[in-house]
N, C-alpha and C positions, 0 to 999 in steps of 0.2 A: 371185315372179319379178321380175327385174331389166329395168326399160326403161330402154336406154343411149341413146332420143331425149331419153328428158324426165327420165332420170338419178333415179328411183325406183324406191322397192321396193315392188312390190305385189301383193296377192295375187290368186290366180286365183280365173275367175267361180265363185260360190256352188254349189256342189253338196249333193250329200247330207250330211249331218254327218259325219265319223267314226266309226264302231260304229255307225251305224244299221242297223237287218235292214233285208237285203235286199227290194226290193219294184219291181214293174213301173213303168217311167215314168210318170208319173201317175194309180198308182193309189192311193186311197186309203181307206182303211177308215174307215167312219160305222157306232157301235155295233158294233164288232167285226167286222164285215161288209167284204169286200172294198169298193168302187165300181166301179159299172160304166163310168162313163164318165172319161174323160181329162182332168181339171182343167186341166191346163198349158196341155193343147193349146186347151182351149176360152174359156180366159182370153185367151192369145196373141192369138187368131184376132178373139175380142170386141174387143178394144184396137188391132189392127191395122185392123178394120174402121173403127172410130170414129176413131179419130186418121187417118183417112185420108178419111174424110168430112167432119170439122173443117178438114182442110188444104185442102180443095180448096175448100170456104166461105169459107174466110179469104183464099185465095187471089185469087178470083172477085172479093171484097169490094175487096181492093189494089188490082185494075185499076180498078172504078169511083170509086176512092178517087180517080185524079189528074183527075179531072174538076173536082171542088173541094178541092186541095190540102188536106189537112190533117196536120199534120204530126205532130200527136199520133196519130190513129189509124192513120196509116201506121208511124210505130214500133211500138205494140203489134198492130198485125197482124201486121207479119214477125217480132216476136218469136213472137208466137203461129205462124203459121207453123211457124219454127224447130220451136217445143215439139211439134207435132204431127208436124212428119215425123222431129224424132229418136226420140217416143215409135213410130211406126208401124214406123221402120228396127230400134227394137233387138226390137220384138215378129216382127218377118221373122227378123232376121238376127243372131246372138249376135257379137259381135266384139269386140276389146281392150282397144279404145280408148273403146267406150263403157264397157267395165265401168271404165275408169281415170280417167273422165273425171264420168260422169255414173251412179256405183253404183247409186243407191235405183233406176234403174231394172231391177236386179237383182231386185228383192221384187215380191210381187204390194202391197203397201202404198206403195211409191214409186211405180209406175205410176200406182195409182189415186189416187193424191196428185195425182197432176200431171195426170191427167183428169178430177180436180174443178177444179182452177184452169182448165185449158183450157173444159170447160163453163159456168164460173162464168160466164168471160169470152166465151165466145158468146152467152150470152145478148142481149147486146144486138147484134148483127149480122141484124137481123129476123126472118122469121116461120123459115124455112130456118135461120138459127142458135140461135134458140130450141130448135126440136127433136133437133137436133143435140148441142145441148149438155145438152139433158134427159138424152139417150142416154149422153153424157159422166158427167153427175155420173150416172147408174144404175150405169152399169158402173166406172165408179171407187168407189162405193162396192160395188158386186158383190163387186171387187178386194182391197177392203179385210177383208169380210168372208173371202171367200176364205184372205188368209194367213192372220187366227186363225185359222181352223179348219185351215189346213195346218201351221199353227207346232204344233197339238199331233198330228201324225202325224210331224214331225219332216222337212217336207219343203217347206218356206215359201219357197220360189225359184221365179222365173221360168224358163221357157224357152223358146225361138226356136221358129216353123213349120217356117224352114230350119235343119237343124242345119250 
């Protein structure tokens, strides 16, 4: 599809492959066996929790940060910041301009990419970021796991709570 703001051509968010058989949103078969439960939605909902628990750590940290200015951990907090509520908005919310902007977090593998970086880097924002970010690198790696096993059912994308 053509975007006439920023004058590219790009393709639309990831769906099912073409000629894929048909199969229920998020279901997927282990050893031939349907699954009973909803990968997407359960990945989604994991990521949007954690990145939304990261953001509001990181956040908390900012305010106390300007007591003793530092200027370094004030940049990589509002980065981080950033990183956690774009990763929480695109697990809410499917939209354009993230697929045009910020793809991998299209895959359950770019997610959880960037929930390993986001946990790495909580770790040292204390006791409350520590765990936080345990949470982080678990479910980015959960994420990771997650797409191989969906890349061989042929169905390795994300998708939003809210459609």
């Amino acid at each position: 599809m053509y975007n006439e703001r920023v004058g590219l051509t790009t393709a639309p968010p990831p769906g099912a492959p073409p000629g894929a058989p048909p199969r229920a949103a998020g279901s997927l078969s282990c050893c031939g066996r349907p699954s009973p439960i909803n990968v997407h939605w359960w990945l989604a909902v994991g990521t949007l929790l954690t990145s939304v628990a990261c953001a509001a750590i990181i956040i908390l940290s900012l305010i106390s940060i300007f007591g003793n200015f530092n200027l370094l951990a004030f940049i990589v907090g509002c980065y981080l910041a950033f990183q956690a509520i774009l990763l929480g908005f695109s697990a809410l919310w499917a939209r354009q301009w993230v697929a045009n902007y910020f793809g991998f977090l299209n895959y359950p593998f770019g997610s959880g990419s960037l929930l390993l970086l986001i946990g790495a880097s909580m770790l040292g924002f204390g006791t409350t970021g520590q765990i936080a970010g345990g949470f982080a690198i678990a479910w980015g790696v959960i994420s990771i796991i997650c797409h191989f096993w969906m890349r061989g059912a042929g169905c390795a994308f994300n998708t939003s709570i809210i459609k």
